[in-house]
N, C-alpha and C positions, 0 to 999 in steps of 0.2 A: 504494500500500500504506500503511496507517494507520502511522503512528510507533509503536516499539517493537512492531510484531508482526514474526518472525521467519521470515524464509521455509523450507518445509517443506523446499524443494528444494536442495542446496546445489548449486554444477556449479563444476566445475573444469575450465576451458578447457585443451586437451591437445594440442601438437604432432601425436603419433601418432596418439592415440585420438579427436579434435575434442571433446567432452564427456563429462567422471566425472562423474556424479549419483548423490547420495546425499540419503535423505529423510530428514530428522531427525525426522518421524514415525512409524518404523520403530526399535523399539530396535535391533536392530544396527547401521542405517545409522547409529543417531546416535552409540552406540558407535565407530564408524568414523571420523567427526567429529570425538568429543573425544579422540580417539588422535591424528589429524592435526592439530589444538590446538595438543597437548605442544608444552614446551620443547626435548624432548628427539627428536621431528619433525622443529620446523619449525629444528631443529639443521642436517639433512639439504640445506636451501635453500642451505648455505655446504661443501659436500661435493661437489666437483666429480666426475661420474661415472665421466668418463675419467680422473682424475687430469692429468695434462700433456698431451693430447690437442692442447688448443686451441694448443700451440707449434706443433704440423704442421697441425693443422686448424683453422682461427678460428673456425668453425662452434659447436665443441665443448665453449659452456660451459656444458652441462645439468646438471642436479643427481642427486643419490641421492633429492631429495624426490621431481623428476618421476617419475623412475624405478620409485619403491616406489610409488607413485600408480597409476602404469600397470600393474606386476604385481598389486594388489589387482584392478584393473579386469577384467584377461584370466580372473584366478582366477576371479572370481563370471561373468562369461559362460565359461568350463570349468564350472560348477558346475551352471550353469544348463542348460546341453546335456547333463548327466549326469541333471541329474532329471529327465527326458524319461520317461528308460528304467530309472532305477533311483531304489531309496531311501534318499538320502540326510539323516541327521536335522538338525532346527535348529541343534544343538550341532556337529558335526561340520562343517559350513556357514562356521557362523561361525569356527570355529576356523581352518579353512582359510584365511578373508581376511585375517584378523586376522595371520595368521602369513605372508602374503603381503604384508601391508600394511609387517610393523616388520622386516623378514627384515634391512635393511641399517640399523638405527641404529644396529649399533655399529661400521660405519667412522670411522678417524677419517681426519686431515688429508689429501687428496689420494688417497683411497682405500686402494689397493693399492699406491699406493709407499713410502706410510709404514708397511706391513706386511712389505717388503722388507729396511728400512732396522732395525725393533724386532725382528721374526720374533713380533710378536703378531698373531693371527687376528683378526680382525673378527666372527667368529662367535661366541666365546668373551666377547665383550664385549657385542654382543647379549644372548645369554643373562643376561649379567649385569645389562645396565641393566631388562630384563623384572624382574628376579626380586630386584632392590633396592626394599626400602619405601621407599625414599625421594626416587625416581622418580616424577615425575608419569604415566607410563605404565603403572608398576606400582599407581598408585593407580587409575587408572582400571578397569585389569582388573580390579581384586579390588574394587573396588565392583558392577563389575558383577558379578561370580561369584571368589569367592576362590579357587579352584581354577586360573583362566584363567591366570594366568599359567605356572603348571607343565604346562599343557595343549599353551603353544603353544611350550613349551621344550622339553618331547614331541613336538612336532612336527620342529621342526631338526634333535634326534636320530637321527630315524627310528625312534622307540620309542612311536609313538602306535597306540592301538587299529588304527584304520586307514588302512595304508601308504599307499595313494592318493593322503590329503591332504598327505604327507611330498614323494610323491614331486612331484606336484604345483608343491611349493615350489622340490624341491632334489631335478635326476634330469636325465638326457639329456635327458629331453623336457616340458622344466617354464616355468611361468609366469616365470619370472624370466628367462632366456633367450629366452622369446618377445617379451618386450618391449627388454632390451638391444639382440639383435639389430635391430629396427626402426629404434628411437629411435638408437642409433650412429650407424645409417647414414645416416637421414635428418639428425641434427645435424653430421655430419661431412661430409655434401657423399657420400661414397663410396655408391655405389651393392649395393655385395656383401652387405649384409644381407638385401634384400630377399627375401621369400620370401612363398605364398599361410597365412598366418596363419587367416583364416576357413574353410580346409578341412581345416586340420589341427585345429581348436575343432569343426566340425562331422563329424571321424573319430576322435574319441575316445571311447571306450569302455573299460570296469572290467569286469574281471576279478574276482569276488565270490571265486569260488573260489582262485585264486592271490595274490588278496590285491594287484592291483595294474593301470594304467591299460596299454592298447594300445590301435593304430590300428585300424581298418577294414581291407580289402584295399583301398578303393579311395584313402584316404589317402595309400599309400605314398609315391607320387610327390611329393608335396605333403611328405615327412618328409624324403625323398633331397634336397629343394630347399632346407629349412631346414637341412639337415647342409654341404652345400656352401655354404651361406651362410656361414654358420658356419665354414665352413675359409679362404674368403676374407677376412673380416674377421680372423680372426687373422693370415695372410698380408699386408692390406694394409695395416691399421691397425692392432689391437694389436701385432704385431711391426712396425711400420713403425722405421725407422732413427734418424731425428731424435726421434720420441719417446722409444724406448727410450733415447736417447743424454742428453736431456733428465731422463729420470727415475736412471739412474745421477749423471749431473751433481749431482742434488740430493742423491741417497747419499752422495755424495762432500762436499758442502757438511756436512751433519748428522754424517758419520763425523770430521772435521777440528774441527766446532765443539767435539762431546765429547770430543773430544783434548785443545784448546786449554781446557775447562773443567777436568777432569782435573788440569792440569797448570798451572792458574789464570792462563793467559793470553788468555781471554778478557773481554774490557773489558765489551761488553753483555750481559749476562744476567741472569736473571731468578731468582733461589734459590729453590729447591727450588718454582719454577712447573711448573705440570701440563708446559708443553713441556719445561723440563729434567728431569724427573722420565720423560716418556715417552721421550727419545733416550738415558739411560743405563738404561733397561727398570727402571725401580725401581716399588716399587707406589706405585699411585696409586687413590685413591677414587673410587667414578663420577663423582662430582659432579665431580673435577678431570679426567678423561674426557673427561667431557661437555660442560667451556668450552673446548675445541680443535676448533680446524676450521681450513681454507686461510689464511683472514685471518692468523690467526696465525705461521704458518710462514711466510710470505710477510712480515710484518712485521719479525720477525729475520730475515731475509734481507737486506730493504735496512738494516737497522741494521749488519750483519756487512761489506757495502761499506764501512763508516768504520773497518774491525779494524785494526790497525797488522800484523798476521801478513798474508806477502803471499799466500800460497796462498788462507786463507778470501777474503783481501779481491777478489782476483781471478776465485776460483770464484763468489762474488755476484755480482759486475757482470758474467760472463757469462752468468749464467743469468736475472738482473733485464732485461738489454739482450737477451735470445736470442742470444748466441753461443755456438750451439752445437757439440759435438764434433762431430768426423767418425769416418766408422767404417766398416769394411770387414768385410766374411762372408768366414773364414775356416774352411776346413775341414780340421779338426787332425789327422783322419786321411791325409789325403796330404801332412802335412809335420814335420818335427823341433821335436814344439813347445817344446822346453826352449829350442832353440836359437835358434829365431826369438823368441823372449820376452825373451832376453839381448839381443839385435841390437835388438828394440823400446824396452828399456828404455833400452839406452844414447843411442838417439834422442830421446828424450826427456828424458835428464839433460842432455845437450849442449845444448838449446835451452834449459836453464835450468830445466823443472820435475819438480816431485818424481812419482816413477812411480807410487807408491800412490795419490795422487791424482786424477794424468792421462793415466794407462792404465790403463784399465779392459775388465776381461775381462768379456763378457755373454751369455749364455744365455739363449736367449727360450726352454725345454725346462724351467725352473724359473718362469715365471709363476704368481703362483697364480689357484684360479680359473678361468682361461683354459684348460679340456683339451678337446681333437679326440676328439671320441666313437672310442670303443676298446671290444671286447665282450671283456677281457679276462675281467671277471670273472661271476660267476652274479650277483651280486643286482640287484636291480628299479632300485636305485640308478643303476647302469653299465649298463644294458640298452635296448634300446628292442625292445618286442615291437609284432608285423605279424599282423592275421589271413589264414590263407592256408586259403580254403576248400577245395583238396586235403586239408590236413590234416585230415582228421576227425575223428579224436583227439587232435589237440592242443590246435587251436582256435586259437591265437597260434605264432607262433614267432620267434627271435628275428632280428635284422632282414638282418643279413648272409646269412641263410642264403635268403633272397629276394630282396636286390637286387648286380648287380655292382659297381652304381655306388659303394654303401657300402661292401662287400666291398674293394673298390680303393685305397681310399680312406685316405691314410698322415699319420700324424702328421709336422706341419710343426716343424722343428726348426732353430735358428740357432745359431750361436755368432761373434760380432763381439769385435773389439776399437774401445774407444773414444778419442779422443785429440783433442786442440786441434787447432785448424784450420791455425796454421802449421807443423803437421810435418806434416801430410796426403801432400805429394807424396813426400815420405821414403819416410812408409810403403808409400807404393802400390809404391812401384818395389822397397820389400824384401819385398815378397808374391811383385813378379813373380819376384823371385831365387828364391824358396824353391817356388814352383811351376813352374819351366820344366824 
């Protein structure tokens, strides 16, 4: 190839996918291109997917870029099996990938455990860095159509012309979950994500009249495989026990540091830096945002190992070296939990540490993000509709009311307590007191 000519073709080599190609011949694909540019992108590359995954699985250090990469992908082949049989326009097209493309750049540090720790959304920060002029993302869209940005924050809403491409994004049965699921499971070693992906892309079908995307009849089965995929991977890996124990751990670290800041005895920190600014929830500017990722929290992490306070200094060096808590499933309707909580805490004072810090109470029932498909409610959102040719007047219907399997099929719920490794056998032996 001659110097300085540019290849038309761009390709992004892809765990899941084997090759993203996009032409920079194509305004939208190049569109596509200078979106993945951005600073505020290839931000994404230092955004670990799983958050703390890789302490249980070493497998597990994919990114938010990979990620948002591979749901742009799956989008435009959904798109593409949809213009088959319907008419879908250039603007709505685009809108859809673009919106599949940037759906996670406002995670910040370690994903969803630093949304735990602030109780700020990720979603809520997307929309923001879209819809800041002062964002190289926001500049791109509005060059290409100044409208695009409020198009595709239309989108996330669920408030765009047409719900499809909404739900597409963000629904039971959406691009963004087709690919998590995959890529989890093959970067994590576990097997339980796996599902037939190319028959549920090739049983999709819209719904012009109700405004919204179902399966085939003969998809079904291929939808019941991805829903138990999906119930396994929160069972074996997003609720796994060392993770979750791992990601409170860090709670515990960030709740102590803002104490210790607070209350001005914390030796390293950083004044009024974007990370002290985001653990006491203060406002902060995209642009201060936007310079936080892993690297950084992981930095004052090993600086808090040198704190003279022994709790911080302790909580860092075991979560720097992986010692991590142990923890037991507890189930607090068959026991006295005031009282087993008193009897826990004092186990833990006796050995020396403080209980707010190293008894931790966890519920994997408040993950966010992470919900076991439930047809609790009507909208297209929470639904996943099945065509069932008996129905002659319906056309679709929704999915429980045609399969057992889903029908069966029960939200996984835990509740653990966490605690350091030397009182483990303590506790074990005061669960069996309080259960026999």
């Amino acid at each position: 190839m001659p110097k300085g000519v540019v290849p038309s073709e761009i390709r992004y080599r892809d765990p899941v996918h084997n090759i993203i190609a996009l032409n920079s011949a194509q305004d939208d694909d190049r569109l596509l291109i200078n979106l993945i540019d951005t600073s505020e992108f290839q931000r994404l590359r230092r955004i670990k997917q799983l958050g703390l995954a890789l302490y249980t699985y070493q497998g597990a250090e994919h990114s938010r870029f990979t990620h948002s990469l591979g749901v742009m992908y799956i989008m435009t082949r959904v798109l593409d099996k949809l213009a088959v049989d319907y008419k879908i326009s250039a603007q709505t097209r685009l809108a859809a990938r673009v919106a599949a493309l940037l759906h996670d750049v406002g995670h910040g540090p370690f994903s969803h455990v630093i949304e735990k720790a602030t109780k700020i959304k990720h979603e809520n920060w997307t929309k923001q860095i879209l819809l800041d002029p002062s964002t190289e993302i926001n500049q791109v869209l509005s060059n290409y159509d100044t409208q695009l940005p409020n198009t595709i924050v239309s989108i996330y809403e669920h408030k765009y012309l047409y719900p499809f491409a909404s739900q597409l994004v963000s629904s039971q049965l959406d691009c963004d979950r087709f690919d998590y699921l995959l890529r989890d499971s093959l970067m994590t070693g576990a097997k339980y994500g796996n599902y037939d992906l190319e028959w549920i892309i090739h049983s999709i079908k819209l719904d012009k009249v109700e405004n919204r995307i179902y399966i085939s009849a003969k998809g079904l089965y291929a939808v019941e495989e991805y829903l138990q995929a999906r119930f396994y991977m929160f069972r074996q890996v997003y609720f796994h026990h060392s993770l979750r124990a791992s990601e409170n751990m860090l709670i515990s670290i960030l709740r102590r540091a803002v104490e210790l800041l607070a209350e001005g005895n914390l030796k390293f920190h950083l004044t009024d830096s974007p990370l002290a600014k985001l653990l006491a929830t203060r406002l902060m500017t995209t642009k201060e945002f936007l310079s936080l990722d892993d690297h950084d929290v992981m930095f004052h992490i090993k600086e808090w190992m040198n704190e003279k306070d022994p709790v911080l200094k302790d909580l860092c060096s075991r979560f720097i070296n992986r010692r991590l808590f142990k923890s037991i499933d507890i189930n607090w309707s068959e026991i006295n939990e005031e009282k087993f909580l008193v009897a826990a805490c004092e186990i833990i004072t006796k050995a020396g540490f403080m209980e707010s810090y190293y008894l931790l109470k966890d519920s994997a029932r408040d993950v966010p993000y992470f919900k076991p498909y439930s047809p609790d409610s009507s909208e297209p959102k929470t639904q996943i509709y099945v065509e069932v040719k008996s129905y002659s007047n319906k056309g679709a219907c929704e999915i429980t009311e045609v399969s057992n399997v889903v029908r069966e099929m029960r939200e996984f719920k835990i509740d653990r307590l966490c605690f350091p490794k030397e009182v483990s056998e303590q506790m074990y032996n005061l669960l069996a007191e309080f259960t026999q």
